[in-house]
N, CA, C and O atoms as a CHARMM CRD file, in Angstrom:
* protein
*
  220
    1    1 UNK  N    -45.52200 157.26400 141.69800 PROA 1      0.00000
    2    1 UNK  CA   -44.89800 156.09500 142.30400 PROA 1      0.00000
    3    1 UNK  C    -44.04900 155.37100 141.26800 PROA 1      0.00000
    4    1 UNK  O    -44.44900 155.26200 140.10900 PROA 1      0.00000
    5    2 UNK  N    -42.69400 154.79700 141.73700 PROA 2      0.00000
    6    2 UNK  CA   -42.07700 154.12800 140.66600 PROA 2      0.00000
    7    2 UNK  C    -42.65300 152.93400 140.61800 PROA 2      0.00000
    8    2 UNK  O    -43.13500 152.38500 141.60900 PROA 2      0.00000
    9    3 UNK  N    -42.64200 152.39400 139.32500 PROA 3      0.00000
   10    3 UNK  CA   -43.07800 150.95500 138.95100 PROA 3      0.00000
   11    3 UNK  C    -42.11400 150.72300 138.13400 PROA 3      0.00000
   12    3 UNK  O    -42.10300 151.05800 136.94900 PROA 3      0.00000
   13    4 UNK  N    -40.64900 149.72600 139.12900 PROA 4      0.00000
   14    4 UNK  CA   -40.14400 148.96200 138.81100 PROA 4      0.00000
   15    4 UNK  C    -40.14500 147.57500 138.85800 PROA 4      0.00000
   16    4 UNK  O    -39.71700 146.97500 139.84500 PROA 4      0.00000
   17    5 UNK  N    -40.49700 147.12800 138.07900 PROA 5      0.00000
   18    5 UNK  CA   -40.78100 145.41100 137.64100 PROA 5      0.00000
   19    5 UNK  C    -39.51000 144.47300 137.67200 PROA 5      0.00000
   20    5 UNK  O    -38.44800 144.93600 137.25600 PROA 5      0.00000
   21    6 UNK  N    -39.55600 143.42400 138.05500 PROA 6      0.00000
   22    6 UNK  CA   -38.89100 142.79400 138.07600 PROA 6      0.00000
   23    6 UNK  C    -39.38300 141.35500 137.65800 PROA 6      0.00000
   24    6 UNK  O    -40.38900 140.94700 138.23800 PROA 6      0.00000
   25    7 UNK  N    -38.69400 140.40800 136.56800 PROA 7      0.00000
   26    7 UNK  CA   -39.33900 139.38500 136.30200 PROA 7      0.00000
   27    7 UNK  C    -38.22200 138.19900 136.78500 PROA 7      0.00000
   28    7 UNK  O    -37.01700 138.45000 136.83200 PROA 7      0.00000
   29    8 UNK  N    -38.85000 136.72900 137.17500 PROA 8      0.00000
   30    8 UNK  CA   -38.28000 135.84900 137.90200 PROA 8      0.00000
   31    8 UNK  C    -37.24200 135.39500 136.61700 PROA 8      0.00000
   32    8 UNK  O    -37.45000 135.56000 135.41500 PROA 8      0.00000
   33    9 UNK  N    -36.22500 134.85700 137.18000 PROA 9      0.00000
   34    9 UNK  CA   -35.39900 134.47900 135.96000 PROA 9      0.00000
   35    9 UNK  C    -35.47800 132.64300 135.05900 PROA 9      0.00000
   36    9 UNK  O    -35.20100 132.26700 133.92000 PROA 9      0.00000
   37   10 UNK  N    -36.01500 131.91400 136.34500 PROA 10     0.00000
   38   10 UNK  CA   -36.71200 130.83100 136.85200 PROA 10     0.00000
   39   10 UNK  C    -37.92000 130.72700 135.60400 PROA 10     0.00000
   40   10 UNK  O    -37.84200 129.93000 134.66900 PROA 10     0.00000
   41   11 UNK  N    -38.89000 131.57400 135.77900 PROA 11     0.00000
   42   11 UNK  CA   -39.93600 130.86200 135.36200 PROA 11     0.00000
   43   11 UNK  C    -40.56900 131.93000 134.77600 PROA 11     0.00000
   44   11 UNK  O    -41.63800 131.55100 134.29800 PROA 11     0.00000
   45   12 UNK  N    -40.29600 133.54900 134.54100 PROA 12     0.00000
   46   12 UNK  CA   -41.26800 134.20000 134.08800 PROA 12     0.00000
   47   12 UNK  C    -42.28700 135.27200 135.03500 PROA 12     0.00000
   48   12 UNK  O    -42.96200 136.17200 134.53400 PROA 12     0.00000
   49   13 UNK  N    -42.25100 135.08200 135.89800 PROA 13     0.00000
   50   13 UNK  CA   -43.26700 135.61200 136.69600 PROA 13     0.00000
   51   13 UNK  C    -42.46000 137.27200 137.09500 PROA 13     0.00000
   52   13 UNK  O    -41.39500 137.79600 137.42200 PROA 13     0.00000
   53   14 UNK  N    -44.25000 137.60700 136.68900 PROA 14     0.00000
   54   14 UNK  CA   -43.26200 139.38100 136.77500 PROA 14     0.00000
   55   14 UNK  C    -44.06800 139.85600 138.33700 PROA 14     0.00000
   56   14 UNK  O    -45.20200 139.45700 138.60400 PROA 14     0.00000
   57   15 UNK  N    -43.39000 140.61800 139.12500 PROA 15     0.00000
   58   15 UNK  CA   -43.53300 141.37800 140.36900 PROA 15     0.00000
   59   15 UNK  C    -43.78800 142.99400 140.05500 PROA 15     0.00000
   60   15 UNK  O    -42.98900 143.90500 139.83400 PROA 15     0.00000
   61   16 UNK  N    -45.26700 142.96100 140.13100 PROA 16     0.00000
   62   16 UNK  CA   -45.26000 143.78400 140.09600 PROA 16     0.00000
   63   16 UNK  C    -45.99000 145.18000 140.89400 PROA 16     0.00000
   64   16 UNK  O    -47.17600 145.51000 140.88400 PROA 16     0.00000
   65   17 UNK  N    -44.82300 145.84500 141.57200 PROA 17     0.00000
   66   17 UNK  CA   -45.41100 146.66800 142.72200 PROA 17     0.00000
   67   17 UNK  C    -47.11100 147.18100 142.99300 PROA 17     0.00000
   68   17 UNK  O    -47.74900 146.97100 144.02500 PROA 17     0.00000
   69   18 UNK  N    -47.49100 147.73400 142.04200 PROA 18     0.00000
   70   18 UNK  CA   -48.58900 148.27500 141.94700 PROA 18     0.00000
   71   18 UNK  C    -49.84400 147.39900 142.21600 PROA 18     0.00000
   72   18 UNK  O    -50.91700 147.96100 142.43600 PROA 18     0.00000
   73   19 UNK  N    -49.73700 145.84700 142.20600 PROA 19     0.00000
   74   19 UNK  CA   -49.96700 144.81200 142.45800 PROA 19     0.00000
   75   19 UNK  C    -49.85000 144.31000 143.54500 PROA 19     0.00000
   76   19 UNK  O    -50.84500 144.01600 144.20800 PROA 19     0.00000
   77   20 UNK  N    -48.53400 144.08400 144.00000 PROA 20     0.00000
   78   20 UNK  CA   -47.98000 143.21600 144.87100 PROA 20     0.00000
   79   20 UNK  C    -48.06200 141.89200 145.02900 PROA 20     0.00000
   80   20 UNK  O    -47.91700 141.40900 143.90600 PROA 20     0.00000
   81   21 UNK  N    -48.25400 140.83600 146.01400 PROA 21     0.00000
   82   21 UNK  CA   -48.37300 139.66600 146.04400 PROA 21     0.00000
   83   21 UNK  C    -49.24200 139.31300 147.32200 PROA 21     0.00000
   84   21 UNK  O    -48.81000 138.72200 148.31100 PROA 21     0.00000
   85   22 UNK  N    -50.57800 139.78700 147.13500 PROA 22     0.00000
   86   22 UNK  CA   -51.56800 140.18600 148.27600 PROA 22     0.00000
   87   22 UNK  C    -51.94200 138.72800 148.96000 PROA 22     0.00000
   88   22 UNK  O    -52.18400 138.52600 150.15000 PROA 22     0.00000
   89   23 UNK  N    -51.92200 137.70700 147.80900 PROA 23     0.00000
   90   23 UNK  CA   -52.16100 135.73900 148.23100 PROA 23     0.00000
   91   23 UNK  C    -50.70000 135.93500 149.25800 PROA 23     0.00000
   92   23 UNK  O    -50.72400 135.18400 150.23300 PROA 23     0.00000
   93   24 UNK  N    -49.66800 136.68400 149.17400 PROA 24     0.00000
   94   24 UNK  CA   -48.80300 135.86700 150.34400 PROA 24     0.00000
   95   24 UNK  C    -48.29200 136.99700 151.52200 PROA 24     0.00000
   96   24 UNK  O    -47.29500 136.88300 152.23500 PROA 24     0.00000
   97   25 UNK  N    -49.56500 138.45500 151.50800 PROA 25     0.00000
   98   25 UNK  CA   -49.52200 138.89300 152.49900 PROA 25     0.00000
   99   25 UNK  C    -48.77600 140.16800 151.87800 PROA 25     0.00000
  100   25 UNK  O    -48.82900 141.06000 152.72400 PROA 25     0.00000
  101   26 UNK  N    -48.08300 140.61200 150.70000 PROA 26     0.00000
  102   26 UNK  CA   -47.31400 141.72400 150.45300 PROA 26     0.00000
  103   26 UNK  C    -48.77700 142.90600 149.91400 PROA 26     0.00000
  104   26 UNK  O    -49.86500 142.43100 149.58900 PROA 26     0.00000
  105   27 UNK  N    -48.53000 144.28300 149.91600 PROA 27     0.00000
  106   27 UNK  CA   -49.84200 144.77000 149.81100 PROA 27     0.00000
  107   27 UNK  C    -49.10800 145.47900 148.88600 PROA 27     0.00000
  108   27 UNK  O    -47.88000 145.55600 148.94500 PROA 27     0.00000
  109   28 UNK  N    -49.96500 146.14700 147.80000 PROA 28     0.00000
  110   28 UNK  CA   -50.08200 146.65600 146.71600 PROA 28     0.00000
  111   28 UNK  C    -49.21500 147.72700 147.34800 PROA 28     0.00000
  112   28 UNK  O    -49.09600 148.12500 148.50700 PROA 28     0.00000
  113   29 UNK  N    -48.60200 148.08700 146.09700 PROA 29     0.00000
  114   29 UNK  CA   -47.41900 149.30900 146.57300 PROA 29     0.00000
  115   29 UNK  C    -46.05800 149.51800 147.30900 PROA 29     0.00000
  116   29 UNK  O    -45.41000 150.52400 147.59900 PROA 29     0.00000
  117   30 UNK  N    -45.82800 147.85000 147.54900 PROA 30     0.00000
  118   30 UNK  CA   -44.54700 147.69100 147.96300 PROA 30     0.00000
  119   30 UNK  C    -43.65600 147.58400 146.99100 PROA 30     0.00000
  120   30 UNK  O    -43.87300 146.75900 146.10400 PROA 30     0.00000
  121   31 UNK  N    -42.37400 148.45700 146.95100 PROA 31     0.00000
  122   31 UNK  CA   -41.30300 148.09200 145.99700 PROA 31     0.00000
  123   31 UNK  C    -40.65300 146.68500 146.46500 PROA 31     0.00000
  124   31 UNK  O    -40.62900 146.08900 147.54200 PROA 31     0.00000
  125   32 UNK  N    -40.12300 146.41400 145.13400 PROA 32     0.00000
  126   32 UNK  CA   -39.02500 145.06600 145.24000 PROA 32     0.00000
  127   32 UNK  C    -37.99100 144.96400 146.43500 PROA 32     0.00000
  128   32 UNK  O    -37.62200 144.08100 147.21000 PROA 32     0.00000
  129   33 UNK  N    -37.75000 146.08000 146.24500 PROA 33     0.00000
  130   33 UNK  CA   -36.56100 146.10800 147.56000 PROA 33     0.00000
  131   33 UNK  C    -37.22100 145.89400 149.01700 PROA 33     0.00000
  132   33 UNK  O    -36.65900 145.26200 149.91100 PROA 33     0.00000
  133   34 UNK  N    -38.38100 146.45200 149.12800 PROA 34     0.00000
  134   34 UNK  CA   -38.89400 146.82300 149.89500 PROA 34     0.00000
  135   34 UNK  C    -39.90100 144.89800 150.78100 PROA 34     0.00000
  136   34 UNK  O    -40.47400 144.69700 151.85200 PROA 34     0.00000
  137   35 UNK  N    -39.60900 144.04600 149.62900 PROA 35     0.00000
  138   35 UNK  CA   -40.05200 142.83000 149.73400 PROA 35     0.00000
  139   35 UNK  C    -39.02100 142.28900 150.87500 PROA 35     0.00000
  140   35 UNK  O    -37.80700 142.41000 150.70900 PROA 35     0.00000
  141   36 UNK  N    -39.65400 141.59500 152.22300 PROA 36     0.00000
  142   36 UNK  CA   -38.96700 140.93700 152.92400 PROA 36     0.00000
  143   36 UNK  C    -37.66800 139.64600 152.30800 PROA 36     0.00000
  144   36 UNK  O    -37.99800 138.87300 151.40900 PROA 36     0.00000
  145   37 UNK  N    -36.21100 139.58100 152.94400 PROA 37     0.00000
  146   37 UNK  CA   -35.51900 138.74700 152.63300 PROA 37     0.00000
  147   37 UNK  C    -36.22800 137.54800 152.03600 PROA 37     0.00000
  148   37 UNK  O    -36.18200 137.30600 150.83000 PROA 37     0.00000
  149   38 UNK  N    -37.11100 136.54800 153.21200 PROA 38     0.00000
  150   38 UNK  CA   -37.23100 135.65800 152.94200 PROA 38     0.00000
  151   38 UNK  C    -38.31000 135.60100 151.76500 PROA 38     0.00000
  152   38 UNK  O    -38.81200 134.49900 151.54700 PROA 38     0.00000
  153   39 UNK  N    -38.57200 136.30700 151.25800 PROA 39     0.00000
  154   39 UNK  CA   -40.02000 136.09800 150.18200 PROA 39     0.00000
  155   39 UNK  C    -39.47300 135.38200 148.75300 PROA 39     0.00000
  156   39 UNK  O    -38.27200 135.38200 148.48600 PROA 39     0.00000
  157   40 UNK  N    -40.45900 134.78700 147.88400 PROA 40     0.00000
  158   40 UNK  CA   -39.90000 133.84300 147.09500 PROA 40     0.00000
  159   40 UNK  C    -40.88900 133.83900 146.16300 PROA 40     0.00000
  160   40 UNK  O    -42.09300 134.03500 146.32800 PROA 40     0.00000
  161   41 UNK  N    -40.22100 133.57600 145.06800 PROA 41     0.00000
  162   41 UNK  CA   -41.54100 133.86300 143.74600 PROA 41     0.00000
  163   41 UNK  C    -43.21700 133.21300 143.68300 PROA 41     0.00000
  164   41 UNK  O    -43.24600 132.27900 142.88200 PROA 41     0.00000
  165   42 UNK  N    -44.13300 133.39200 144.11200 PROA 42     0.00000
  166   42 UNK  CA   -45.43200 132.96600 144.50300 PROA 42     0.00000
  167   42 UNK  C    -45.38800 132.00500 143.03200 PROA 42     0.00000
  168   42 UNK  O    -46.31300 131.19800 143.11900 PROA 42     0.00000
  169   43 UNK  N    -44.65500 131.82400 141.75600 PROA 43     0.00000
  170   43 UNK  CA   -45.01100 130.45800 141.47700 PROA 43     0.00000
  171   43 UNK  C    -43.82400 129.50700 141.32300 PROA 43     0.00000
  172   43 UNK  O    -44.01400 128.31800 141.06400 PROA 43     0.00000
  173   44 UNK  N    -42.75000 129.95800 141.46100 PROA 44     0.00000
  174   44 UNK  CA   -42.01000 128.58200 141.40600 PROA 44     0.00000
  175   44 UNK  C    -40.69700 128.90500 142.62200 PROA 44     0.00000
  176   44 UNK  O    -39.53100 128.63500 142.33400 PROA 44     0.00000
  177   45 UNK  N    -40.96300 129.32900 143.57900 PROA 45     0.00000
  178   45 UNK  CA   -40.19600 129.37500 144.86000 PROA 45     0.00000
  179   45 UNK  C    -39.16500 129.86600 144.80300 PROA 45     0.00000
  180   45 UNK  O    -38.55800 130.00500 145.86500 PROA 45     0.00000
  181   46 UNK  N    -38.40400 130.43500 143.26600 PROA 46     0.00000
  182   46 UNK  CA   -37.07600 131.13600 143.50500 PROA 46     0.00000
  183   46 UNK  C    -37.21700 132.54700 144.21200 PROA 46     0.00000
  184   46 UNK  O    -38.16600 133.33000 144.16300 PROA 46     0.00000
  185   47 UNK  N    -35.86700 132.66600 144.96300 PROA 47     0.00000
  186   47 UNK  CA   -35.54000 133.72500 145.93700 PROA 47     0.00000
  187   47 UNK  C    -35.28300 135.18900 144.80900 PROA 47     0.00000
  188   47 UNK  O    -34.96600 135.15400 143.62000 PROA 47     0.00000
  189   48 UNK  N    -35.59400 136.59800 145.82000 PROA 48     0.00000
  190   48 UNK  CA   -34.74800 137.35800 145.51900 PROA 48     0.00000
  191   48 UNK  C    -34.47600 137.72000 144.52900 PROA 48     0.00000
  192   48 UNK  O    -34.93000 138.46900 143.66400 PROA 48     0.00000
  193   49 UNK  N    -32.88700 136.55100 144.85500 PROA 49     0.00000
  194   49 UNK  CA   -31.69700 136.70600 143.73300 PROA 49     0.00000
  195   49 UNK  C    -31.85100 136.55100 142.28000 PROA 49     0.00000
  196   49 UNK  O    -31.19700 136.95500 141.31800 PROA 49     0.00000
  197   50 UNK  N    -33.27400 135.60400 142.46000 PROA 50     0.00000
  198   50 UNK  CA   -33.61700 134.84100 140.82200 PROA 50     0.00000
  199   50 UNK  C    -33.97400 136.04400 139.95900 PROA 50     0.00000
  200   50 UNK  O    -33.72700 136.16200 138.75900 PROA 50     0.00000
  201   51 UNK  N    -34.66700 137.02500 140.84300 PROA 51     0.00000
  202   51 UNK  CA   -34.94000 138.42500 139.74500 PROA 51     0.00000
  203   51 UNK  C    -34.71700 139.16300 138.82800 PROA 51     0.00000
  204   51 UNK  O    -34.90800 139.79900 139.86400 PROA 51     0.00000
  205   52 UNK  N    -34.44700 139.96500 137.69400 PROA 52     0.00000
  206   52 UNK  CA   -34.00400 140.90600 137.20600 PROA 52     0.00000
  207   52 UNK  C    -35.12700 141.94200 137.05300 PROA 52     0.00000
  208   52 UNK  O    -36.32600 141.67300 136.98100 PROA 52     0.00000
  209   53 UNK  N    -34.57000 143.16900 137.01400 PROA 53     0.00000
  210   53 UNK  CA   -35.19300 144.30300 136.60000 PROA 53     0.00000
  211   53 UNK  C    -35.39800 144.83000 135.20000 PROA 53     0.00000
  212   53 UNK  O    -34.55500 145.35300 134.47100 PROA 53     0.00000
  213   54 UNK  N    -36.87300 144.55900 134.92000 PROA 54     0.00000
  214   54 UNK  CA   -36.98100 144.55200 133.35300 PROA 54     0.00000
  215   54 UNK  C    -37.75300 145.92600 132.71000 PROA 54     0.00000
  216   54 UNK  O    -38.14500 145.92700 131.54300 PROA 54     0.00000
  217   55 UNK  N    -37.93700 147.21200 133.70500 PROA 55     0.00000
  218   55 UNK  CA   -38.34600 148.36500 133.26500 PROA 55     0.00000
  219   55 UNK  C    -37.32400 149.09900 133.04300 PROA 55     0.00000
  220   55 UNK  O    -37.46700 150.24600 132.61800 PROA 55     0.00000
C-alpha cells in the first residue's frame, strides 16, 4: 500500500493513511486523495489545499 503523507501547512499535523482520521469518521487506509472535499485538518481546520506531500 502507498503511504503518502501529507503534512498541514497551517500547523504541522501529518495525515497519515495507514492511520487515517478514525475521531472524524475516515478509516485507516484511505489515501489523501481519496479524503472527501469537505474534510479539514482534525486540529486546526485548514482545508485540503493547506497540505503538502512530504514522502
Amino acid at each position: 500500500m502507498e503511504n503518502k503523507r501529507f503534512e498541514c501547512d497551517l500547523c504541522g499535523y501529518i495525515y497519515n493513511p495507514q492511520v487515517g482520521d478514525p475521531e472524524n469518521g475516515i478509516a485507516p487506509g484511505t489515501k489523501f486523495e481519496d479524503l472527501p472535499e469537505d474534510w479539514t485538518c482534525p486540529l486546526c481546520g485548514a482545508s485540503k489545499e493547506d497540505f503538502s506531500e512530504v514522502d
